[in-house]
Every structure is written in C-alpha cells, then in structure tokens.
C-alpha positions as CSV (number, residue, x, y, z in Angstrom):
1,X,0.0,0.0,0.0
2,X,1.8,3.4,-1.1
3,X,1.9,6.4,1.5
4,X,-1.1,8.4,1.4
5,X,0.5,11.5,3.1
6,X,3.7,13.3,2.8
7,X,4.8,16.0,5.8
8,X,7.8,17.7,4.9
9,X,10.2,18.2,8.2
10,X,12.0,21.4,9.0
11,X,12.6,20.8,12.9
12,X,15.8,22.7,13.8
13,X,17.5,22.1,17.1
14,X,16.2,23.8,20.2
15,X,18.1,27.0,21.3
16,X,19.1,26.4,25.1
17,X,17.3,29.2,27.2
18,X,18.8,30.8,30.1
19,X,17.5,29.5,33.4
20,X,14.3,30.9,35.2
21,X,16.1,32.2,38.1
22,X,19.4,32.2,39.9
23,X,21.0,29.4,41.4
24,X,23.3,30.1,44.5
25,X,26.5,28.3,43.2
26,X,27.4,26.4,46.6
27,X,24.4,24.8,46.5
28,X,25.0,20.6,46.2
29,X,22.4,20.1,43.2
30,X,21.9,16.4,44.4
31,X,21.2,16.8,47.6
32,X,18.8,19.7,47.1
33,X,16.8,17.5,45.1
34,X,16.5,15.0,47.1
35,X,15.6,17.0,49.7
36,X,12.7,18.7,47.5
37,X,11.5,15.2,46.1
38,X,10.9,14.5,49.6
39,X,9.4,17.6,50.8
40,X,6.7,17.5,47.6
41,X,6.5,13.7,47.6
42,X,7.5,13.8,44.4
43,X,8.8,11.2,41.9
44,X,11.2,11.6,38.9
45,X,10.3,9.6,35.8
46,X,13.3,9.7,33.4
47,X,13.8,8.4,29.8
48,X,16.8,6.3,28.8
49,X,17.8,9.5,26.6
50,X,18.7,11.6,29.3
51,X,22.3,13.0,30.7
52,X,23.2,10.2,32.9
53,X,23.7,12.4,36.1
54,X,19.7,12.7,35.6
55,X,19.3,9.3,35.2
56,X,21.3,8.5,38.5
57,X,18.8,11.0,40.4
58,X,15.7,9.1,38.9
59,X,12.9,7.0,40.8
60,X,12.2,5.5,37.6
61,X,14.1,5.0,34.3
62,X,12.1,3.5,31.5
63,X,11.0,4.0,27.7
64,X,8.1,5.4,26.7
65,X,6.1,2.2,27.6
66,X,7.6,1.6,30.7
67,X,6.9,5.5,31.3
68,X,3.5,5.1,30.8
69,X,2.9,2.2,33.2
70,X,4.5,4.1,36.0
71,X,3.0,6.9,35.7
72,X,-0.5,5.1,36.1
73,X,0.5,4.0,39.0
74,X,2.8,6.4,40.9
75,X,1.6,7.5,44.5
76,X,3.4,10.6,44.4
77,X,1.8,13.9,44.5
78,X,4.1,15.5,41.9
79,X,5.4,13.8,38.5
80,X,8.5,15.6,37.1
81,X,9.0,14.4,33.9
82,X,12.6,14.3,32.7
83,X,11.8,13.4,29.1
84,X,10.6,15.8,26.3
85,X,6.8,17.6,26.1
86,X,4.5,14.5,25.2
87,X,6.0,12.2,27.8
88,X,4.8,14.6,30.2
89,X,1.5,15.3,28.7
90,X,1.1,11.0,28.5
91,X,1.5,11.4,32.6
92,X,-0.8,14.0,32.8
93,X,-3.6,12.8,30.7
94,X,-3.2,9.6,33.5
95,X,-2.7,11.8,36.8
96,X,-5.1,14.3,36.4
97,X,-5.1,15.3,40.0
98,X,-1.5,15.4,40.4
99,X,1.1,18.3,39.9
100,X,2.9,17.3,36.6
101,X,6.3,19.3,35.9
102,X,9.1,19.3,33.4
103,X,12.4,20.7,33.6
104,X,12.2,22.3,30.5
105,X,8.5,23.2,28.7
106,X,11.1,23.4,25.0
107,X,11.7,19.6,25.3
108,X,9.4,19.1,22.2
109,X,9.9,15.8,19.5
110,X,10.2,16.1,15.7
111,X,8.1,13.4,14.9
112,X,5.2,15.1,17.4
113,X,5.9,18.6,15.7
114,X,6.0,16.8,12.1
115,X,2.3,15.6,12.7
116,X,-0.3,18.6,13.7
117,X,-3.3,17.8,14.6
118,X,-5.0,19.7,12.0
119,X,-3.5,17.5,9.1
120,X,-3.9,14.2,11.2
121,X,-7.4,14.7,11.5
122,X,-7.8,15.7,7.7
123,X,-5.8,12.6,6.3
124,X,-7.9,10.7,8.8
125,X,-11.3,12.1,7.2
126,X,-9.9,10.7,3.9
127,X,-10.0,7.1,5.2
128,X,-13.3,6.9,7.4
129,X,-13.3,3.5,8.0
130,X,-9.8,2.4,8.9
131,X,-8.2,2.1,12.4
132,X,-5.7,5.2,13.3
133,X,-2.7,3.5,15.3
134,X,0.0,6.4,16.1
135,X,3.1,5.9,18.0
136,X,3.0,7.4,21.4
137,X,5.4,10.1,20.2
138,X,2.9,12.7,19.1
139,X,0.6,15.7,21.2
140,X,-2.1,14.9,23.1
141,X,-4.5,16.6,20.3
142,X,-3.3,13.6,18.0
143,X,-3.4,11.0,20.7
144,X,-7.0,12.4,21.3
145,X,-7.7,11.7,17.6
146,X,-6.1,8.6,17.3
147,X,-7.9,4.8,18.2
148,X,-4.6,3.1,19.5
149,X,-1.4,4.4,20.8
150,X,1.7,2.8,20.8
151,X,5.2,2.3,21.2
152,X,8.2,0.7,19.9
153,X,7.8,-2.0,22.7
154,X,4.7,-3.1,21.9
155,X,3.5,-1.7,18.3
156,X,3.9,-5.3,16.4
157,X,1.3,-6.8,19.3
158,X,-0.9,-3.9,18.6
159,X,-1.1,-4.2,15.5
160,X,-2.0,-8.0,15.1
161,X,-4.6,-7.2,17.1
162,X,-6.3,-5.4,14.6
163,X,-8.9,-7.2,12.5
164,X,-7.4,-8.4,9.3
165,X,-10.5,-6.8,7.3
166,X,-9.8,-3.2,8.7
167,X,-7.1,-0.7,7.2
168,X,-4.4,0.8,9.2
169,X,-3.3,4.0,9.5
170,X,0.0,4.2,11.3
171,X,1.6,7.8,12.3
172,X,3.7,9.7,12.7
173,X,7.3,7.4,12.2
174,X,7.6,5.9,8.7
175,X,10.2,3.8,9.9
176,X,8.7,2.3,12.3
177,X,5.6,1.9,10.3
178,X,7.8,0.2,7.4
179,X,9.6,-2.3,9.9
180,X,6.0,-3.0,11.3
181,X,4.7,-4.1,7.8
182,X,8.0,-6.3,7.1
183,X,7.1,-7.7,10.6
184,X,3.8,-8.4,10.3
185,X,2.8,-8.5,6.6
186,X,0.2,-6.4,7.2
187,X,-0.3,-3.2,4.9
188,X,-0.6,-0.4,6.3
189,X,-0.8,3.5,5.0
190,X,2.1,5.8,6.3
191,X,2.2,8.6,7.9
192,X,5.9,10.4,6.5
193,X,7.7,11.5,9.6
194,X,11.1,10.4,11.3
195,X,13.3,11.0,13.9
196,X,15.8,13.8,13.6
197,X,18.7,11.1,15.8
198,X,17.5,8.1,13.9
199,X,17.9,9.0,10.7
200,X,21.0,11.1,11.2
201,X,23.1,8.1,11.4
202,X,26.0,7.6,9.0
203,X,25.9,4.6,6.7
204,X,29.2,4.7,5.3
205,X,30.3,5.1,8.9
206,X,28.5,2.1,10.4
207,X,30.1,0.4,7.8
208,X,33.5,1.4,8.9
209,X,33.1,0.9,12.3
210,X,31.6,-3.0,11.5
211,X,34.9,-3.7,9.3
212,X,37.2,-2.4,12.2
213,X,35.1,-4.3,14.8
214,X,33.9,-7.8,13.2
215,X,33.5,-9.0,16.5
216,X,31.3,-6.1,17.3
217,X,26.9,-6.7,16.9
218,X,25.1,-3.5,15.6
219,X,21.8,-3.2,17.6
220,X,19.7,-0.4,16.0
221,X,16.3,1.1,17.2
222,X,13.2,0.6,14.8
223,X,12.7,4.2,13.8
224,X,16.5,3.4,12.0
225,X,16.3,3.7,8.5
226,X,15.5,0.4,6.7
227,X,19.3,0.4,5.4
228,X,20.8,0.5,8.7
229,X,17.6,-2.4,9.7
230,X,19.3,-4.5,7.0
231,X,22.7,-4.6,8.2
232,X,21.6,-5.0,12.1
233,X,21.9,-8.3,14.1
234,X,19.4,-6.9,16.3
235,X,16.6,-4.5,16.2
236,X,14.0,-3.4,18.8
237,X,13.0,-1.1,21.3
238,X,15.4,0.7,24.0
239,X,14.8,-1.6,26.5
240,X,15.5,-4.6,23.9
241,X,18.2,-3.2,23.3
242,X,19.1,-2.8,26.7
243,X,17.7,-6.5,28.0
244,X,19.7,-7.7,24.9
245,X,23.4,-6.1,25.7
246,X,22.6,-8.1,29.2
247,X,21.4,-11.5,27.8
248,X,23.9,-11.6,24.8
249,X,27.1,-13.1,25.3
250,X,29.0,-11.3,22.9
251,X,31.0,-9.0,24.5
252,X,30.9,-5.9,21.7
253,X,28.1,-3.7,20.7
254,X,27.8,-0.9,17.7
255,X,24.6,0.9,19.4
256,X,22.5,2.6,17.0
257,X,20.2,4.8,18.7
258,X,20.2,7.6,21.1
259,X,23.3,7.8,22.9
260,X,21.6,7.9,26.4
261,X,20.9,4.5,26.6
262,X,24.7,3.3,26.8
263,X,24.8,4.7,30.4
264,X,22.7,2.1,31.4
265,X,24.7,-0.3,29.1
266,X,27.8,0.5,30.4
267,X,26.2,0.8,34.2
268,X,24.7,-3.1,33.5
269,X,27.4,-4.5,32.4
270,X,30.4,-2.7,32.8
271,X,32.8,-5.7,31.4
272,X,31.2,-4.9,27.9
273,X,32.1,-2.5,25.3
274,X,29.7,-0.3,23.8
275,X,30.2,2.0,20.4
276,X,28.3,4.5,19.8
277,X,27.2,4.7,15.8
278,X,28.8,8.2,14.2
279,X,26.4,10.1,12.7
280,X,26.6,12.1,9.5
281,X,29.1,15.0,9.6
282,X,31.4,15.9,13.2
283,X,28.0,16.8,15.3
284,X,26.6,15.2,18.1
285,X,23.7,14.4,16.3
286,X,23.2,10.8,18.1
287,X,22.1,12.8,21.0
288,X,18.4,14.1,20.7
289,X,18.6,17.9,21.2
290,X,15.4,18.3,22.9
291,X,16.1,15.6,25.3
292,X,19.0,17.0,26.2
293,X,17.5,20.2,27.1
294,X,16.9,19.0,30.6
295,X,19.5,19.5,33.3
296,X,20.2,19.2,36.5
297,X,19.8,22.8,37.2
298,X,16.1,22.9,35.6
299,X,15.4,19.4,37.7
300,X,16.0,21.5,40.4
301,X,13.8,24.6,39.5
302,X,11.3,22.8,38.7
303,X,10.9,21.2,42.1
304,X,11.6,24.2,43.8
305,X,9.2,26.5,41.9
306,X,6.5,23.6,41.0
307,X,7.0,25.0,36.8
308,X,6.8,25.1,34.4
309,X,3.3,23.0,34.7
310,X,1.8,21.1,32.3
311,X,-1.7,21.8,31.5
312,X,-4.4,20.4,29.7
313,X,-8.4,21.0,29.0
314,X,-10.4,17.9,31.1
315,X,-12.3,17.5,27.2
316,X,-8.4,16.8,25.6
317,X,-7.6,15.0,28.3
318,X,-10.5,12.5,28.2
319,X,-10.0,11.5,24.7
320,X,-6.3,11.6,24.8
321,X,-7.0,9.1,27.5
322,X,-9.3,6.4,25.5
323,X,-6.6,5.1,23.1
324,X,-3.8,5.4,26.3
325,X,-6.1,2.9,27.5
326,X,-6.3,0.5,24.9
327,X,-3.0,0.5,24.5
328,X,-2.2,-0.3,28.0
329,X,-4.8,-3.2,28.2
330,X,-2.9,-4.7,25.2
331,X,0.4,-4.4,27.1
C-alpha cells in the first residue's frame, strides 16, 4: 500500500534558554533534590535519553512504555518528567489530580511537531473507516484523535490485534511503520515523519566501524532507517536493546540509537564495550537535542518553583486518555 501522506520536516534544534532564576553556586544540586523530592513527595520519571547524572537522580528509568505504566501508577503527588513535552503530557492525561512538571516546557519531539493535529485529523477524514494506530510520540491533540497508541515495545502486538479486514493507518514514524509491515505483513498506509537522531546516522560510517570491529553486533532502534535495519543483528525497542546487551554473550556492541541508553549499558554491564554509531558530519547528532535540554539545574527549578506546569483542558484530556487505555490493556 503506497503512502497516502507526505509531511515535509523542518525541525531545527532547540536553542538552550537561560535559566528561570538564579541558582546560589554552593548549592550541592543532588542533595537539594532529594531534599525537594521528599518535601513535595514527588517522583522523577526519566527516559533512557537523558544525561546520565539525571538518570542517576531518577525513581524510575524507562521507555516510553515503561513511562506510561509508572505513571499510572505512581503515588506521588508530583510527577517531574525528565523526558521531552508528550512524555509529560502521557503522565498528565493519567494523573489528572497530580502536579505534573518538566524541567524544560522546550523539550518538544520532531516526529510530534511533524504531525499537527490539524493535518492528522484531515488525512484521517480521507480514510473513514480504517483504524488510526499512532506511536506514542505525538501531542495529546493527536493521541485524542487517534484509536490506538503505541510504542516501539509493543506496536507489532498492537497491530495483530487489529482485524485483518480493517485498514491501518500508522503515524507519525515511517520507519517504524515500514519495519511493522515487514514484521507483520500487514499493509498499512504511512504517515511520512522520522526522527531527527534516527535517521542522522552515517551509513558509510556504520560500515566502517563494523569492518574495524567484526567482532562487534550492531543493535539499531526501529525508527533506524531500513538500510541501517538490513545490516543490524538486532533490532528493537530501547529496552530490547538494553535486555539484549545483558542477555547476549558477545561481549561488543555498535549501538544505533540515542546515545543515552549506553549509560545504562555501560552501568549493567560494565565488562562490555559499547560504540556508539557516528552520525553524519562531526556533530553530536546521536544525541536528541530536545532531550538534552533537561539538566540538572532545571530538575532543580522545577521542584523548587513547581514550573513550568503542564496543563491540559479535562475534554483533551478525556480522549487523549481512551486510546492510552487500549494500549495499556494490550500491554
């Protein structure tokens, strides 16, 4: 089935703002955040593609499925979400009476900010009848248009759930959409949006890097491009990839995904090596810029101060909710 929808991409890199307020320089960053996260009864959720000093502060380090489930079920009276803007909105639409806060409100996603709500919900008009499955990484006003949502952990079981005899639509990662199809051999129309660190990585370089390492497996992520799929020994979501570098015996990894990860790599099994796969150009392009927008410094505000807040209308939040739901029951 061809792609019924093109969305051309221009998502630049965040610019770093400067920080809400002072922070006296003595101050021991750590310990004042622990101290805070016990004075608000708060809990930090933090993805795998965070610095690894916020990792290290964390109650909770998971992907965007694990996320999800922990945020259901967290006691706390404050979230602070150490991820980028939808991760937070995901906790929120869950947690409706709790305080939700993120270090940094700028912490957006290209593949959320290459699929608008508006355009979703007109490409969705054209096809009345099929089933809307769109990866977790999107707004809330696309989740609340959506039937499932779903993430790399668990988008193959979502989608052999769906009745053979009803079309998929599958937004916003083409990749992942693509991978899903070879998967499952089901067709499926795609929605054309990627991931600025996924598909920044170097070919020619991988290439390199597996010719002066043979003994070396590449891992990649699914929102990889289907080129860099090919040539991996082992594709799948960041906590695959994860559970895999501790399972495998090889001893010798090319890791092609968000560089975040390999703290946790490196912190499970230290006697391991792990590579990191170049990117295109000298950048540091395997590192998401929005994700690396948090810091310890805005951890900090934001459990001091309670902001920035995130926010949403109880009518957005009840639909974004349904398809949370679903996906959840089927995980």
């Amino acid at each position: 089935m061809t792609l019924a929808h093109t969305v051309p991409l221009a998502v630049q890199a965040p610019v770093v703002p400067s920080a809400r307020a002072s922070i006296d320089p003595s101050l021991d960053l750590e310990d004042e955040i622990q101290r805070l996260k016990r004075a608000r009864n708060a809990v930090i959720l933090a993805h795998y593609y965070q610095d690894g000093e916020i990792q290290d502060l964390a109650d909770f380090i998971g992907d965007s499925l694990q996320l999800a489930q922990e945020a259901k079920k967290t006691t706390a009276d404050v979230i602070l979400f150490a991820g980028v803007h939808f991760m937070a909105e995901t906790a929120k639409i869950l947690n409706p009476e709790r305080i939700v806060v993120v270090p940094d409100m700028k912490a957006g996603c290209s593949l959320a900010d290459g699929c608008p709500v508006d355009r979703y919900r007109a490409w969705r008009q054209k096809y009345p009848d099929a089933v809307g499955i769109t990866y977790i990484n999107c707004s809330a006003e696309v989740k609340a248009e959506s039937d499932y949502i779903c993430t790399s952990s668990n988008a193959e079981k979502i989608v052999r759930a769906i009745p053979e005899d009803k079309e998929i639509l599958f937004a916003p990662d083409k990749n992942l959409g693509r991978y899903l199809v070879e998967k499952t051999g089901r067709p499926m129309r795609l929605w054309q949006g990627s991931c600025i660190v996924h598909e920044t990585f170097s070919m020619k370089k991988i290439v390199g890097l597996m010719e002066r390492h043979p003994d070396a497996k590449l891992i990649a992520h699914p929102e990889c491009e289907e080129s860099l799929l090919r040539l991996a020994q082992f594709i799948g979501s960041t906590t695959a990839l994860l559970k895999f570098t501790i399972s495998d015996p090889s001893a010798k990894y090319i890791v092609a995904t968000e560089s975040g990860v390999v703290h946790q790599m490196r912190k499970a099994s230290p006697h391991k090596e792990f590579i990191e796969a170049p990117p295109e150009g000298n950048c540091a392009c395997n590192e998401c810029p929005f994700m690396r927008l948090n810091t310890m410094e805005k951890v900090y505000l934001a459990l001091r101060d309670l902001e920035p807040r995130l926010e949403m209308s109880e009518e957005l939040r009840t639909r974004a909710r349904i398809p949370i739901e679903r996906m959840l029951a089927l995980s």
